[in-house]
C-alpha positions as CSV (number, residue, x, y, z in Angstrom):
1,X,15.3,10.3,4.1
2,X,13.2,7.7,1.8
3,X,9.9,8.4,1.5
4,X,7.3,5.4,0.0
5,X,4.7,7.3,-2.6
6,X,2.0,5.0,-3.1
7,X,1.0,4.1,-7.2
8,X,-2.5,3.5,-7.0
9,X,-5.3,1.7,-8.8
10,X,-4.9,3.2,-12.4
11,X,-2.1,5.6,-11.3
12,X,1.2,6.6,-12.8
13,X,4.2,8.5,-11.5
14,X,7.5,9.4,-12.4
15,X,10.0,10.7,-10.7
16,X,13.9,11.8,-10.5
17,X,14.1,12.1,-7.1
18,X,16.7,9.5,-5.6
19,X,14.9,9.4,-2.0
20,X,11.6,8.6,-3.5
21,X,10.5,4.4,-3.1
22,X,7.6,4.1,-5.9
23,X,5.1,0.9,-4.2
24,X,2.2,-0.5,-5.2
25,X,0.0,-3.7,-4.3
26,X,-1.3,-6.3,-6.7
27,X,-3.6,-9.0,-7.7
28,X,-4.3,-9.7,-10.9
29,X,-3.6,-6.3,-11.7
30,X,-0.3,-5.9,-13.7
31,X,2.5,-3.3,-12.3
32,X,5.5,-1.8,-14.7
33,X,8.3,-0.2,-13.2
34,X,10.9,1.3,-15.5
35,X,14.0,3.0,-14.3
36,X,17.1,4.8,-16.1
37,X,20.5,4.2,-14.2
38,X,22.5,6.5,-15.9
39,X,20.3,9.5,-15.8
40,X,18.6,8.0,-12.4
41,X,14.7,8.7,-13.4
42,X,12.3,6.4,-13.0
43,X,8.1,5.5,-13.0
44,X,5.4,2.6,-12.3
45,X,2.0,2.4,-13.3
46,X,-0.6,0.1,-11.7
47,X,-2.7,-1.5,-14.4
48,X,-6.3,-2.4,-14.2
49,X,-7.7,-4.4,-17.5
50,X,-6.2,-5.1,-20.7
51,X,-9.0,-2.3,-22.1
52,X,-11.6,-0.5,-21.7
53,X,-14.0,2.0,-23.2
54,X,-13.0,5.1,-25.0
55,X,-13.7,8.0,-22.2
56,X,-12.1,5.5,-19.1
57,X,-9.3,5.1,-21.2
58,X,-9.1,9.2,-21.6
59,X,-9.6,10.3,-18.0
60,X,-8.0,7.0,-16.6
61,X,-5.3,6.0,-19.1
62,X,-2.8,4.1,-16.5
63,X,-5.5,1.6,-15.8
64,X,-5.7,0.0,-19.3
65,X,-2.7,-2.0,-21.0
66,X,-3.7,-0.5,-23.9
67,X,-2.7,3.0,-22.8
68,X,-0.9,2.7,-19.8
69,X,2.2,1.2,-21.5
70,X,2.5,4.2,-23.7
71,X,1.2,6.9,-21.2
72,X,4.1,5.3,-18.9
73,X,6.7,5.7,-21.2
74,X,5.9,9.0,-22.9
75,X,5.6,10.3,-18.6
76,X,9.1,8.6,-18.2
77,X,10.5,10.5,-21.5
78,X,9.5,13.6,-21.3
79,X,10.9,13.7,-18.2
80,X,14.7,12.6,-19.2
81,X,14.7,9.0,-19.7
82,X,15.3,6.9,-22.2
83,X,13.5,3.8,-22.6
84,X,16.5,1.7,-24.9
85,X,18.4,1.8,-22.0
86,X,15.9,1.5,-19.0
87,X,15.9,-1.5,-16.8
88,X,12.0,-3.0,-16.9
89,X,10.4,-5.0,-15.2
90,X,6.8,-6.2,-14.3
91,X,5.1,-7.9,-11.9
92,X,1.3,-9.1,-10.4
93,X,-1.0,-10.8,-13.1
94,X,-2.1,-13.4,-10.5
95,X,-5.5,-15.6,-10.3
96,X,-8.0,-15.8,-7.9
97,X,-8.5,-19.7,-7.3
98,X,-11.8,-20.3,-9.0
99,X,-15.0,-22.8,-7.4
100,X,-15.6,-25.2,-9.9
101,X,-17.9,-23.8,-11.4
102,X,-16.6,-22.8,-14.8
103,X,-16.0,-19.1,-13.7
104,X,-12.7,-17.9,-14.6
105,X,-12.3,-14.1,-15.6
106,X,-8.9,-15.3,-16.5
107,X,-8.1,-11.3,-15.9
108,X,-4.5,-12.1,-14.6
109,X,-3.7,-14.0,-17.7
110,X,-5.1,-11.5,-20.1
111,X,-3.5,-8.6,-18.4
112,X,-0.4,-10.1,-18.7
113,X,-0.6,-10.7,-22.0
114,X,-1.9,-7.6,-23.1
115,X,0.7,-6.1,-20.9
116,X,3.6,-7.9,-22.9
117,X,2.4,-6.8,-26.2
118,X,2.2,-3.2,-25.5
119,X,6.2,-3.4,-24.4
120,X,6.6,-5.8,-27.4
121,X,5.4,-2.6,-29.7
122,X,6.9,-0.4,-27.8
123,X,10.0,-1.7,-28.3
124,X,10.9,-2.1,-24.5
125,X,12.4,-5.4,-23.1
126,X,11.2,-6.8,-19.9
127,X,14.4,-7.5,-17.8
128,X,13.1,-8.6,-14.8
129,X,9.2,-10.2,-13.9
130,X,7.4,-11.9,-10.6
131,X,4.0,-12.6,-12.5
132,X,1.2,-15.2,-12.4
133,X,0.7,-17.5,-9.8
134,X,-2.1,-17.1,-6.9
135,X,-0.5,-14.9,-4.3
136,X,-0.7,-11.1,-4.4
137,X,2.0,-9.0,-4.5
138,X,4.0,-5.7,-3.1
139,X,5.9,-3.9,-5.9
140,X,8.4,-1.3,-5.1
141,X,10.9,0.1,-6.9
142,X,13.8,2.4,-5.2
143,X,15.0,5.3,-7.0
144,X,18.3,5.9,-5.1
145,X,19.5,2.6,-7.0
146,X,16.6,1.1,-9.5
147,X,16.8,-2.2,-7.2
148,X,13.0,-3.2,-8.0
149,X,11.5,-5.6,-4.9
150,X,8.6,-7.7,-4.9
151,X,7.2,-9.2,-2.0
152,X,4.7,-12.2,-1.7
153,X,1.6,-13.0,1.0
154,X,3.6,-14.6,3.4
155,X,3.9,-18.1,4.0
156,X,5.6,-21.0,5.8
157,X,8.2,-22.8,4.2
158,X,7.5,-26.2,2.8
159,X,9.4,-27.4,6.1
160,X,7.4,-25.6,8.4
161,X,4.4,-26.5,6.9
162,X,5.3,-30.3,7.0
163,X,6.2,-29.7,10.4
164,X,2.8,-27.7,11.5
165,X,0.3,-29.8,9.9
166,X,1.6,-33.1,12.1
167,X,0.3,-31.2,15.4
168,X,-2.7,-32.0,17.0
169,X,-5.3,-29.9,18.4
170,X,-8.9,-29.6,19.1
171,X,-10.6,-27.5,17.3
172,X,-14.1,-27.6,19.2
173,X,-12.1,-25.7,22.4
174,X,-10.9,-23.3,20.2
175,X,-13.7,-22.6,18.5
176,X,-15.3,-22.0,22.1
177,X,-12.5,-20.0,23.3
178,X,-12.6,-17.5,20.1
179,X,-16.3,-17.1,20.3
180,X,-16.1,-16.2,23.5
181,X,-13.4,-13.5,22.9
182,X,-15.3,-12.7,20.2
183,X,-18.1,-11.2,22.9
184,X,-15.3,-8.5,24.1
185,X,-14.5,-6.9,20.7
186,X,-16.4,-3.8,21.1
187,X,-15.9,0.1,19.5
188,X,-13.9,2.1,21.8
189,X,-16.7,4.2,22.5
190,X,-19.8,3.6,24.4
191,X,-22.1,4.5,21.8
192,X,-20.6,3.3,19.1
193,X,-22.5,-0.1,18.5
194,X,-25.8,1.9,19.2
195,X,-25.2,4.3,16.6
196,X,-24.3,1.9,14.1
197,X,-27.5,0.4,14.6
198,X,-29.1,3.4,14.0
199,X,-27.3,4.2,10.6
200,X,-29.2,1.0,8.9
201,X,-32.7,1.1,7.1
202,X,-34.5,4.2,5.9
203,X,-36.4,5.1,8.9
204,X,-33.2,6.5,10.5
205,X,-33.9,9.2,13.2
206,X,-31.2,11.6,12.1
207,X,-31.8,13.8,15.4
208,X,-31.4,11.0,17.8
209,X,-28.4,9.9,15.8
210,X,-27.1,13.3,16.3
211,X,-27.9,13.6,20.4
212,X,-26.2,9.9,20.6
213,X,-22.8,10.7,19.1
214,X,-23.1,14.1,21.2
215,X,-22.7,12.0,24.2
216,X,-19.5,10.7,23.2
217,X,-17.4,13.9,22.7
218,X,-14.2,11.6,20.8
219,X,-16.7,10.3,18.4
220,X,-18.1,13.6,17.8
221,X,-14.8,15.4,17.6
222,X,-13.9,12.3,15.2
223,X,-16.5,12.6,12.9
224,X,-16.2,16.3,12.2
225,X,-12.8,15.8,11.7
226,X,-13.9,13.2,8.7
227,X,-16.9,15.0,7.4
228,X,-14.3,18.1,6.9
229,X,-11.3,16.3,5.2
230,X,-10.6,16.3,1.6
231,X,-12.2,12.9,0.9
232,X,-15.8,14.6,0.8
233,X,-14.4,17.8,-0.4
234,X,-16.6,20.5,0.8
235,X,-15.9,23.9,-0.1
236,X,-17.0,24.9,3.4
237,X,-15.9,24.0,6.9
238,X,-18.5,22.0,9.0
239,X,-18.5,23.2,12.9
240,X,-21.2,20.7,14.1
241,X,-23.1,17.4,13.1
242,X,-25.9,19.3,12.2
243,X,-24.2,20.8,9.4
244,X,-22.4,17.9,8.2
245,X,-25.8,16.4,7.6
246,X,-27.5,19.9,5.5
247,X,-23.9,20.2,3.9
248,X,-23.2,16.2,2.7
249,X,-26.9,14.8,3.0
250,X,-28.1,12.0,5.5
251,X,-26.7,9.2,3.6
252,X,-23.0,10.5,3.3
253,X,-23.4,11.3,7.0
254,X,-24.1,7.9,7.8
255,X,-21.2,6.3,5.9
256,X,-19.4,8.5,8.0
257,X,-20.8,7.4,11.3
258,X,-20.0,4.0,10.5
259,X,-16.6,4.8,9.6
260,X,-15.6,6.1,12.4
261,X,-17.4,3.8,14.9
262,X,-14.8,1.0,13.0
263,X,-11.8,3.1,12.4
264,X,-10.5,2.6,16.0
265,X,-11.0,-1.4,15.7
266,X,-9.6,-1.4,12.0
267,X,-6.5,0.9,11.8
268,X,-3.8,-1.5,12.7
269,X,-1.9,-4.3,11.3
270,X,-3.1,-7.8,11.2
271,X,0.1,-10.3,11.3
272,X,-1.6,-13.3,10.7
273,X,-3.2,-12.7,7.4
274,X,0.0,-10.5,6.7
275,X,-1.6,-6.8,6.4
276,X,0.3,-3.9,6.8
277,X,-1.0,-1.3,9.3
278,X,-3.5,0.4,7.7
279,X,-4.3,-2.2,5.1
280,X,-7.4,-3.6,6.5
281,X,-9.5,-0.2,7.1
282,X,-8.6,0.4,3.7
283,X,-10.0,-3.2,2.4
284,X,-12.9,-2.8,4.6
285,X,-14.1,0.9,3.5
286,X,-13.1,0.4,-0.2
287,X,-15.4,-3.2,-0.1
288,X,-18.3,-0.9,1.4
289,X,-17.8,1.7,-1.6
290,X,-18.0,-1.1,-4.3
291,X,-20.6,-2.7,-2.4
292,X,-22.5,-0.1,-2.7
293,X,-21.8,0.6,-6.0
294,X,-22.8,-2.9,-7.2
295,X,-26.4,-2.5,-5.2
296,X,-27.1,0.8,-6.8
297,X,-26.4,-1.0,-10.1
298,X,-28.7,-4.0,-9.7
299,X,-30.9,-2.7,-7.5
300,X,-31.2,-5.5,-5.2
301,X,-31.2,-3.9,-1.7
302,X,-30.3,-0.6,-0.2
303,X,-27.2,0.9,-0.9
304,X,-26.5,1.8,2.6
305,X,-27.2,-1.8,4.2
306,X,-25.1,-2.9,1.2
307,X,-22.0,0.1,2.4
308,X,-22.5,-1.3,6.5
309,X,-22.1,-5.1,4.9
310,X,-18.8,-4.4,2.9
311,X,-17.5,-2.5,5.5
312,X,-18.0,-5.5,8.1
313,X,-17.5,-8.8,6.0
314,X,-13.8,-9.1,7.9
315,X,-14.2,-8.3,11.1
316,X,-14.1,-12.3,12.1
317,X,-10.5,-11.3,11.0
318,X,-10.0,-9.1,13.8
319,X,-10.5,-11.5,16.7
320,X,-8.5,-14.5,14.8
321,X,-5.5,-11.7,14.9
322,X,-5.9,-11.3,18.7
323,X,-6.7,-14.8,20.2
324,X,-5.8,-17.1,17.1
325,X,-2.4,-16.3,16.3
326,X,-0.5,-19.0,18.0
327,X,-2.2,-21.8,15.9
328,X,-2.7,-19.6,12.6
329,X,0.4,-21.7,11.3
330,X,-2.0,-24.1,10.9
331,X,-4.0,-22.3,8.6
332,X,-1.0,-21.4,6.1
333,X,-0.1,-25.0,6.3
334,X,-2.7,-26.6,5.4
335,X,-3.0,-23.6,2.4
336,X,0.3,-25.1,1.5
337,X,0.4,-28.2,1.3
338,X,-3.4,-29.6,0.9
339,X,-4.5,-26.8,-1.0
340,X,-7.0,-26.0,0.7
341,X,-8.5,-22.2,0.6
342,X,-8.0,-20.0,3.4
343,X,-12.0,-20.6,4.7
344,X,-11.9,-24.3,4.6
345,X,-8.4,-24.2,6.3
346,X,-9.8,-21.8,9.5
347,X,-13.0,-24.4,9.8
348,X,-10.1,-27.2,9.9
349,X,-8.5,-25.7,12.5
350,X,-11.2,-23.1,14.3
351,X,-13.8,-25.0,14.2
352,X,-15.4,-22.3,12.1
353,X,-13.9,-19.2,9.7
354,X,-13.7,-15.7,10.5
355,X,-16.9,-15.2,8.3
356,X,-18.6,-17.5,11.4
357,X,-17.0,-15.0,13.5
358,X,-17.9,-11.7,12.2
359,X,-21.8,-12.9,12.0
360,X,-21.2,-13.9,16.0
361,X,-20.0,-10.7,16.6
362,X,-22.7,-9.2,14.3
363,X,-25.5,-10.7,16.3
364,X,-23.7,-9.6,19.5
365,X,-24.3,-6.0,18.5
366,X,-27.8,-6.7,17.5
367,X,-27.2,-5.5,13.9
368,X,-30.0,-6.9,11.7
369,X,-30.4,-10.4,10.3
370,X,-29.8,-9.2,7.1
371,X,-26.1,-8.0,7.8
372,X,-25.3,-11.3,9.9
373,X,-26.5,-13.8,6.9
374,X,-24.2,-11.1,4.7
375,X,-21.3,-11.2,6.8
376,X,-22.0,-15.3,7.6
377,X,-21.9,-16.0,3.7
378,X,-19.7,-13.5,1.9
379,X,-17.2,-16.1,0.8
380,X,-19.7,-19.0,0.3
381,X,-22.8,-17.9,-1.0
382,X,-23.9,-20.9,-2.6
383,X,-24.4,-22.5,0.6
384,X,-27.0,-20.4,1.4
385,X,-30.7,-22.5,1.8
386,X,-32.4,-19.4,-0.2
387,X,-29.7,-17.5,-1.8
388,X,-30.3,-13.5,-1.0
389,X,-28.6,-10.4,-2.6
390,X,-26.4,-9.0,0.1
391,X,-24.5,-11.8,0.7
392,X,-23.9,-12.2,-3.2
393,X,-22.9,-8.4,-3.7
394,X,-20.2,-8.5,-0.8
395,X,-18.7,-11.5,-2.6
396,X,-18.1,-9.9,-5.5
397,X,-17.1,-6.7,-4.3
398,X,-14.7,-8.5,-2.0
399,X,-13.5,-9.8,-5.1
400,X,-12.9,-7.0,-7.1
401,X,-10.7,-6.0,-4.2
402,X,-8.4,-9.1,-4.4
403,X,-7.9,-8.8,-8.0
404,X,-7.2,-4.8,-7.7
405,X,-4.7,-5.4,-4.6
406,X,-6.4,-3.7,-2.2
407,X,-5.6,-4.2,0.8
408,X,-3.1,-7.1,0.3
409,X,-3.4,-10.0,2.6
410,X,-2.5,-13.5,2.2
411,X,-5.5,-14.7,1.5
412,X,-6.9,-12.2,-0.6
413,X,-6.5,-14.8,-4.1
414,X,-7.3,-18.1,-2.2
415,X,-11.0,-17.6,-1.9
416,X,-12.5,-18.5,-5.1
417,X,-15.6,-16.6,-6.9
418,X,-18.8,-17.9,-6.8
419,X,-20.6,-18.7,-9.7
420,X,-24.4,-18.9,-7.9
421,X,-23.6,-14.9,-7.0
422,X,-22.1,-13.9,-10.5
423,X,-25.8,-15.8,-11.2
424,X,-28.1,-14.5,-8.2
425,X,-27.1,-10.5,-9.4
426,X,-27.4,-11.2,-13.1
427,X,-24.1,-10.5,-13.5
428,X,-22.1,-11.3,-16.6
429,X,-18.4,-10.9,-17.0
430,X,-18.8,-7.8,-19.0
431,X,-20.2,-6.6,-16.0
432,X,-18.0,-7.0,-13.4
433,X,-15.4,-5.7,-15.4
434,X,-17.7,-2.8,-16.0
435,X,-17.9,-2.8,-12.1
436,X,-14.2,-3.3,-12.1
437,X,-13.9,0.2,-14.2
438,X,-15.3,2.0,-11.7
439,X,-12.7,1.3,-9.0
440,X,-9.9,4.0,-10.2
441,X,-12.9,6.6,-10.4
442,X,-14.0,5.3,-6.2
443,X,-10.6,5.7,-5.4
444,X,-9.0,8.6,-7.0
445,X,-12.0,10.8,-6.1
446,X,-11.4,9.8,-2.3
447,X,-7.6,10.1,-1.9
């Protein structure tokens, strides 16, 4: 029986195991897949940057052109296969549509290119590439036969489009209808909302925390369950919530809080934006990690309001998926044929975009101001009146996630980067891709 093994962020694997499927997902990351037919061995590597400093390079060699190409290859050898025969082929390198606003990383483009020179001197020819463009990608290459298959965001055809953008509709009803849908999206549990409340600011009453999840014996048997799993890797077993907070420290135990108070909402697939199941917890938690890597970094606001933030800025997507989907062809229509991004298409057709949704549902819960204005503004931050932090930090974190593939939707390179955040954080390009770096380490440590 097939089994998929996932390539992630900076990763490499090789393999001569014919029921193996090697898959990864990409942005403007690069992917190489390489496979020998006659002695059936094959690898992939998912590719960052074009480079990067000396000790990322050394503890993270697969998520550098530079390295990756020959780290791939030498893998790939040493395990049997030769590379003057191999089938190769390569695939991702898109670009995020860019505001105009003169901000283009251009990392797609330089990854490719960088990417092609380190085959050039290696002296391996590409037989076979899905590159550039604005849509991310799903890479996979299948061992039992070296058939390599990449997948796009899915969209209409042109046909369909034509076809769906003729209709008529009205967006103020729908806009009504979803916001009041939007009022039944609650946690499973009863305490859920109440606890995440708790979990933001630095007055936190860790006791009452505890006696609230207490109440709800599924929570509490869920978050032991998380505290003691190889993510946080403790070297001993936690039997109650009092322990998890002595053993990871009250700021790891609230990240875990709000995890779980999420995971039941989050942990499924999303048709309309195209997200496998899955997908979206995994954008959502890995957006709170960089989120609050980037507000330790500039220390603009606290890292934990920052984590809470990234892990909310899609939940507008949520309720779009349960009482939008009938007129989401819209959306992808108008994408398609006026291109317009995926936020200005929802207004066009919602009435407003899931980011208008999420701070509905934020204020709902009675989660602070702060996290509703972040939530509101995470893909438009320049139309902020006064132009805060938080919003500006989930923006780009959300961002980094599009260009690394992380949880691929099809909307993920449509929403451009704003150049009044890059400005607002003092950000330069050096340091995002700095930021950008960091995102193997985030990753690999929580596998």
């Amino acid at each position: 029986m097939e089994e998929i093994q996932l390539v992630h962020i900076g990763d490499c694997r090789v393999t001569g195991d014919p029921d193996t499927i090697l898959e990864t997902c990409l942005g403007s990351c690069v992917g190489v897949a390489i496979y020998d037919a006659v002695r059936h061995i094959g690898g992939m590597c998912h590719i960052l940057l074009p480079d990067g400093p000396a000790e990322k390079k050394q503890t993270h060699p697969a998520a550098y052109a530079t390295t990756a190409i020959p780290f791939l290859l030498n893998a790939f050898e040493e395990l049997g296969g030769e590379r003057k025969t191999a089938t190769t082929a390569i695939a991702g390198g898109a670009s995020i549509m860019t505001k105009n606003t003169g901000t283009d990383l251009k990392i797609g483009q330089r990854n490719l290119l960088a990417v092609m020179e380190g085959l050039r001197q290696a002296d391996v020819k590409v037989s076979y590439q899905h590159v550039a463009g604005n849509l991310g990608r799903v890479m996979r290459l299948y061992m039992r036969n070296g058939q390599i298959h990449v997948r796009t965001s899915r969209m209409p055809t042109s046909e369909e489009a034509g076809r769906q953008i003729d209709e008529q509709w009205n967006a103020n009803t729908l806009r009504t209808s979803i916001l009041q849908n939007a009022e039944d999206l609650k946690p499973s549990s009863n305490v859920a909302i109440r606890a995440l409340q708790l979990t933001n600011g630095e007055d936190t009453n860790i006791s009452e925390l505890e006696q609230l999840i207490l109440q709800d014996q599924v929570l509490a048997a869920n978050m032991l369950k998380e505290a003691n799993s190889a993510y946080y890797g403790l070297s001993r077993q936690v039997h109650n919530l009092s322990q998890a907070v002595a053993y990871l420290g009250m700021r790891t135990f609230k990240k875990i809080v709000m995890d779980t108070c999420l995971a039941d909402i989050y942990d499924r697939r999303i048709t309309t934006y195209d997200m496998e199941e899955g997908a979206f917890f995994y954008h959502s938690v890995t957006c709170a990690r960089i989120s609050e890597a980037i507000a330790k970094v500039t220390g603009c606001t606290e890292p934990e309001t920052a984590y809470l933030a990234g892990l909310l800025h899609d939940i507008g997507k949520i309720v779009i998926e349960r009482y939008g989907m009938d007129m989401f062809t819209q959306v992808t229509s108008r994408v398609l044929l006026k291109n317009e991004s995926f936020v200005q298409a929802e207004k066009d057709v919602f009435g407003l975009d899931h980011a208008a949704i999420g701070q509905y549902i934020a204020h709902n819960w009675q989660l602070p101001a702060e996290l509703e204005e972040a939530i509101a503004f995470h893909h438009e931050p320049e139309n902020m009146n006064t132009i805060s932090p938080l919003p500006c930090i989930i923006h780009v974190a959300d961002h980094i996630c599009n260009i690394a593939g992380i949880g691929l939707s099809n909307d993920s390179m449509t929403n451009g980067l704003s150049q009044s955040a890059i400005t607002a954080l003092d950000l330069d390009e050096r340091a995002i891709e700095d930021i950008l770096a960091t995102v193997p380490r985030i990753i690999h440590t929580h596998l």
